[in-house]
C-alpha positions as CSV (number, residue, x, y, z in Angstrom):
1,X,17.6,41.6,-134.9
2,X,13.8,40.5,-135.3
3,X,11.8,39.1,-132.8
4,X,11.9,35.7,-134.1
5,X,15.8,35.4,-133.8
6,X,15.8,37.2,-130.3
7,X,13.6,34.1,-129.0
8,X,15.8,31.8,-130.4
9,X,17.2,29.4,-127.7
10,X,20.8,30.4,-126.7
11,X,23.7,27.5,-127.5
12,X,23.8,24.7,-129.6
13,X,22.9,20.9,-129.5
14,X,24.9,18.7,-127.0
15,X,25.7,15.1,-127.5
16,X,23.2,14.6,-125.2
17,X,24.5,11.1,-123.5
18,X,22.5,10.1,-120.2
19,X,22.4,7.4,-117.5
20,X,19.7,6.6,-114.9
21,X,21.5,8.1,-111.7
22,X,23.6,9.4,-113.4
23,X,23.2,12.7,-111.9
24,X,22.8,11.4,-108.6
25,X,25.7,12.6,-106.9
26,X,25.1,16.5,-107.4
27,X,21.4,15.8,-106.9
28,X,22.2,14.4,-103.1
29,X,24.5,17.9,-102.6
30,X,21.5,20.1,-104.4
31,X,19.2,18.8,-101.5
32,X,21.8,19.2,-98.9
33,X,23.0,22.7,-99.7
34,X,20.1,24.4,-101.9
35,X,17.3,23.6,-99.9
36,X,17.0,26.7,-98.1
37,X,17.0,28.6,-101.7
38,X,13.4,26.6,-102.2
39,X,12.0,26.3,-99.5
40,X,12.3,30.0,-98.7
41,X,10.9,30.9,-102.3
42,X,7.8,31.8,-103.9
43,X,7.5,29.9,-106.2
44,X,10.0,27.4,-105.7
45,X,11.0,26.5,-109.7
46,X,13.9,24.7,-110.9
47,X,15.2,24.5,-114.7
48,X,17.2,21.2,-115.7
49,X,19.2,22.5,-118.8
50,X,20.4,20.5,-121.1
51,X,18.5,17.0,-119.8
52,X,19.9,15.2,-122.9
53,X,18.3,12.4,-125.4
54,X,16.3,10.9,-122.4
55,X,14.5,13.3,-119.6
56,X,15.3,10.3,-117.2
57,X,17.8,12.7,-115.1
58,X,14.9,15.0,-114.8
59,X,12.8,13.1,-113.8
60,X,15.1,12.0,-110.7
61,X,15.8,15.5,-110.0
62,X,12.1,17.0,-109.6
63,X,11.8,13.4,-107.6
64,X,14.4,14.3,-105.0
65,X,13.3,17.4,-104.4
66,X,10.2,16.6,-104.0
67,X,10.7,14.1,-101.7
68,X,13.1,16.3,-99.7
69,X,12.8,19.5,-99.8
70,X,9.2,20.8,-101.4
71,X,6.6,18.7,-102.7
72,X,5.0,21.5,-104.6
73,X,8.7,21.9,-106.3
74,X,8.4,22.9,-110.7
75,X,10.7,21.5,-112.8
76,X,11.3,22.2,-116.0
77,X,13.3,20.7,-118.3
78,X,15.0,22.3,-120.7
79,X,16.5,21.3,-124.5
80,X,17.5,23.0,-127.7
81,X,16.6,20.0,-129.9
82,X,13.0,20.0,-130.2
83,X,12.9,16.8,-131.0
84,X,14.0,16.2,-127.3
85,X,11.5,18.0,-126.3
86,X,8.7,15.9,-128.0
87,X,10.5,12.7,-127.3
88,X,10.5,13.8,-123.4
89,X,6.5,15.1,-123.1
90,X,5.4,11.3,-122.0
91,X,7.7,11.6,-118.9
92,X,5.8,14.7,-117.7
93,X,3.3,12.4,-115.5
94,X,3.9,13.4,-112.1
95,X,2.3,17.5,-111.4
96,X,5.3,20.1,-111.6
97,X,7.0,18.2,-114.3
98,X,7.2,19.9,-117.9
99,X,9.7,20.3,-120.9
100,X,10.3,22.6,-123.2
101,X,12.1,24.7,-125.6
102,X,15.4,26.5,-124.3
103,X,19.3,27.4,-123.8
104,X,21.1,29.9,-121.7
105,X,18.1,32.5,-121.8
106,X,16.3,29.7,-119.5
107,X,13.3,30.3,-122.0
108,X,12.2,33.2,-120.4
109,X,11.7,31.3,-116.9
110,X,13.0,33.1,-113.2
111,X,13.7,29.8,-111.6
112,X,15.2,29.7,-108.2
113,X,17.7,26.8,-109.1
114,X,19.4,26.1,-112.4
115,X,21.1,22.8,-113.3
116,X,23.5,22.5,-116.3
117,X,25.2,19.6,-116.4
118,X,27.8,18.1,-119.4
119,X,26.9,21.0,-121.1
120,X,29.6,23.6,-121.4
121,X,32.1,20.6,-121.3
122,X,31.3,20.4,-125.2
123,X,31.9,24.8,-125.5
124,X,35.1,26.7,-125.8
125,X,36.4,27.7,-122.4
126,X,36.2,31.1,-123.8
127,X,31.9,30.9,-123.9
128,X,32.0,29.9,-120.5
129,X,31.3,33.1,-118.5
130,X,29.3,34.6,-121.0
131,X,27.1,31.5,-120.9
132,X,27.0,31.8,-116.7
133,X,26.4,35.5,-117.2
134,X,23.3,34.7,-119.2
135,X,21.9,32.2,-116.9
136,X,22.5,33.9,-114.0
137,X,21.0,37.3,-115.3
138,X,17.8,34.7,-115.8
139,X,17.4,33.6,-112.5
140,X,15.1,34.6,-109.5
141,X,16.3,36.9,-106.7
142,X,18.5,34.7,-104.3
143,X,19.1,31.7,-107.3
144,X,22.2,29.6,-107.8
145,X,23.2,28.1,-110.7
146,X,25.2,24.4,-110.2
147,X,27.5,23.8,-113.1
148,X,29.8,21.0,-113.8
149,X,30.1,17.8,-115.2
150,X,30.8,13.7,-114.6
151,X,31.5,10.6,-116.2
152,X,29.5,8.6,-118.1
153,X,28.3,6.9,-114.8
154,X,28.4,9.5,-112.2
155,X,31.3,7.7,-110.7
156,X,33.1,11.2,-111.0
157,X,32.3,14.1,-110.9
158,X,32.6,18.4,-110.0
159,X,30.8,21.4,-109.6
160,X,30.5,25.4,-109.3
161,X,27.9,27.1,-107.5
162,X,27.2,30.4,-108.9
163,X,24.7,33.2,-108.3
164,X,24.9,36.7,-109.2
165,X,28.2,37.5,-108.2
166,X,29.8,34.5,-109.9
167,X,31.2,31.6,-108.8
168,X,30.8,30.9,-105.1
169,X,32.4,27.2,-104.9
170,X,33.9,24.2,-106.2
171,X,33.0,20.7,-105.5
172,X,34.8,17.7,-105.9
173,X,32.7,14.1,-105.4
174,X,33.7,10.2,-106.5
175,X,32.5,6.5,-106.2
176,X,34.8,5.9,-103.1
177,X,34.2,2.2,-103.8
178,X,35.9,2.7,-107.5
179,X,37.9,5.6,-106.5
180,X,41.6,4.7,-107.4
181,X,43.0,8.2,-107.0
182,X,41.5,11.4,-106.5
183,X,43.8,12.4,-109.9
184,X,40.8,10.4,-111.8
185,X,39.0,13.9,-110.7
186,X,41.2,16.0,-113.3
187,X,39.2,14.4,-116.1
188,X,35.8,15.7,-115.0
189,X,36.7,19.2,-113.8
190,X,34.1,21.9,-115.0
191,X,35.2,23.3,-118.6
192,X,36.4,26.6,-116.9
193,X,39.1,24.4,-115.4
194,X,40.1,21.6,-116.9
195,X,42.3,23.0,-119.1
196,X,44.0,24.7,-116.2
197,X,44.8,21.5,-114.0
198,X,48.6,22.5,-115.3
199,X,51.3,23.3,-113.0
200,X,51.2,26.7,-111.5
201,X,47.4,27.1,-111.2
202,X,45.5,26.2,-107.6
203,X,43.5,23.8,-109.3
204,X,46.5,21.4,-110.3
205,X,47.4,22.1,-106.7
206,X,44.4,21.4,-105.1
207,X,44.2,17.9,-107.1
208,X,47.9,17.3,-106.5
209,X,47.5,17.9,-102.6
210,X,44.6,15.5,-102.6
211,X,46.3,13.1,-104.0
212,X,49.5,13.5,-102.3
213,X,46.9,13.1,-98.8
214,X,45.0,9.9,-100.2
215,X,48.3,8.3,-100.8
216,X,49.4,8.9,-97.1
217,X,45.8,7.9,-95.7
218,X,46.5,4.9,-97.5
219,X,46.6,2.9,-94.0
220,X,43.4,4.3,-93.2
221,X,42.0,2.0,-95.9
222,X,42.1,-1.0,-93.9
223,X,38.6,0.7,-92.6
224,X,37.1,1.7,-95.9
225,X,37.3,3.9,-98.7
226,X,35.3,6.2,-96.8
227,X,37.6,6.7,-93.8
228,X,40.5,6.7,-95.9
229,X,38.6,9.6,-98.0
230,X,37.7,11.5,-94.8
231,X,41.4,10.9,-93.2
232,X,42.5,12.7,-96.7
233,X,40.5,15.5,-96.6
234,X,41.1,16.3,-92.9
235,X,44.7,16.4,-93.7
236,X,44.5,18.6,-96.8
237,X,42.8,21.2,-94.4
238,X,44.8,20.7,-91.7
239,X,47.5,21.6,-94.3
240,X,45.6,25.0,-95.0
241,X,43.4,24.2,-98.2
242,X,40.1,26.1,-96.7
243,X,38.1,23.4,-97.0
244,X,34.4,23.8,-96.1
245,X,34.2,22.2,-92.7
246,X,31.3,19.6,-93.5
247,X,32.5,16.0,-92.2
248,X,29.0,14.7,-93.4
249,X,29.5,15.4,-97.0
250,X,33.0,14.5,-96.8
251,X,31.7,10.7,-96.1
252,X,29.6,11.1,-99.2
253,X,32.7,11.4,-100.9
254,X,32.6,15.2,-101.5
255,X,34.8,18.1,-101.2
256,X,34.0,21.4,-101.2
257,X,36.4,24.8,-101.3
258,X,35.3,28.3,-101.5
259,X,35.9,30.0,-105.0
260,X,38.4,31.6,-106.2
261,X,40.9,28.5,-105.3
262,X,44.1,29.9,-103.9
């Protein structure tokens, strides 16, 4: 293979179909639960793969970090199509902001964070650990890669958290003001398991047990959609789902379980 083809970005071109805040969701929970990741690094460097036809979710992400976590925070964000790229290089205003060339092989970067989002939904669920393999092999000692997708507004959505060692946990977060049923979540799994939400496997499980606890909490709406959320996802771990014991994401409208499901 010649040089030229081994620096050839890793994947192909995504739809690339953005909203303003439409990332917002995972963005609140990368703040929350990566933090640590940045602030304890070096150079504290985070890759936004697959930004899309508009950088705008970029944009939001390097905002929130830097307004949370580190204000000398990198970003850079990553597409395939180089006309993306050029299209994006008048949003790189604020310092620690840049775009560039790149798939899976991150470009050559060591970031500490990696965010790919709505981008293996559109792969064969057979590239899917190759693809996290490559990414995580690119990261920085102690990196996480978040992984997952959401609706066209961010009204649904899910997650993985992966380092090294693969998949560390799931995530499962909704609108709870346009929530209807937590079953709406099946459509937005990750691609490694939405075609695995049939019976017999713990994610068709997990979604039927929420469900079957949102329906029972259904007094609990009376109060709110977020009681009635929080009510649900007590019960389902008080019913032995090991749900990750953080009441103050639950109200966010998250859920969190440690991977593999069982």
């Amino acid at each position: 293979m010649s040089g030229a083809a081994r620096r050839r970005p890793l994947g192909v071109v995504t739809r690339g179909t953005t909203n303003p805040n439409r990332l917002r969701r995972v963005d609140n929970w990368i703040v929350a639960t990566c933090a640590d990741r940045l602030v304890a690094a070096a150079d504290p460097l985070v890759v936004d793969l697959g930004y899309g036809a508009t950088p705008v979710t970029a944009v939001e992400l390097r905002a929130r970090l830097a307004a949370a976590v580190r204000r000398d925070v990198r970003l850079v964000g990553l597409e395939i199509d180089p006309a993306r790229v050029a299209a994006a290089a008048p949003a790189a205003d604020p310092p620690g902001l840049t775009f560039a060339r790149g798939g899976f092989e991150l470009a050559g970067l060591r970031p500490v964070l990696v965010r790919a989002f709505n981008v293996l939904r559109q792969y064969d669920e057979t590239e899917v650990t190759d693809a996290w393999r490559t990414m995580t092999a690119a990261l920085a000692p102690g990196g996480a890669l978040v992984e997952g997708t959401c609706d066209e507004l961010g009204r649904l959505a899910s997650w993985l958290l992966i380092d090294a060692d693969g998949p560390r946990t799931l995530t499962l977060a909704a609108k709870l003001t346009t929530l209807g049923s937590p079953a709406e979540l099946a459509e937005r799994l990750p691609k490694a398991l939405i075609h695995r939400n049939v019976p017999g496997e713990p994610v068709h499980d997990l979604i039927r047990a929420l469900d079957g606890a949102w329906r029972a909490a259904a007094p609990y709406a009376t109060f709110g959609p977020r009681q009635r959320w929080v009510r649900a996802v007590t019960s389902l771990k008080d019913s032995g789902w090991p749900v990750l014991p953080t009441p103050k994401r639950w109200r966010q409208g998250e859920l969190t379980l440690p991977w593999p499901l069982s």
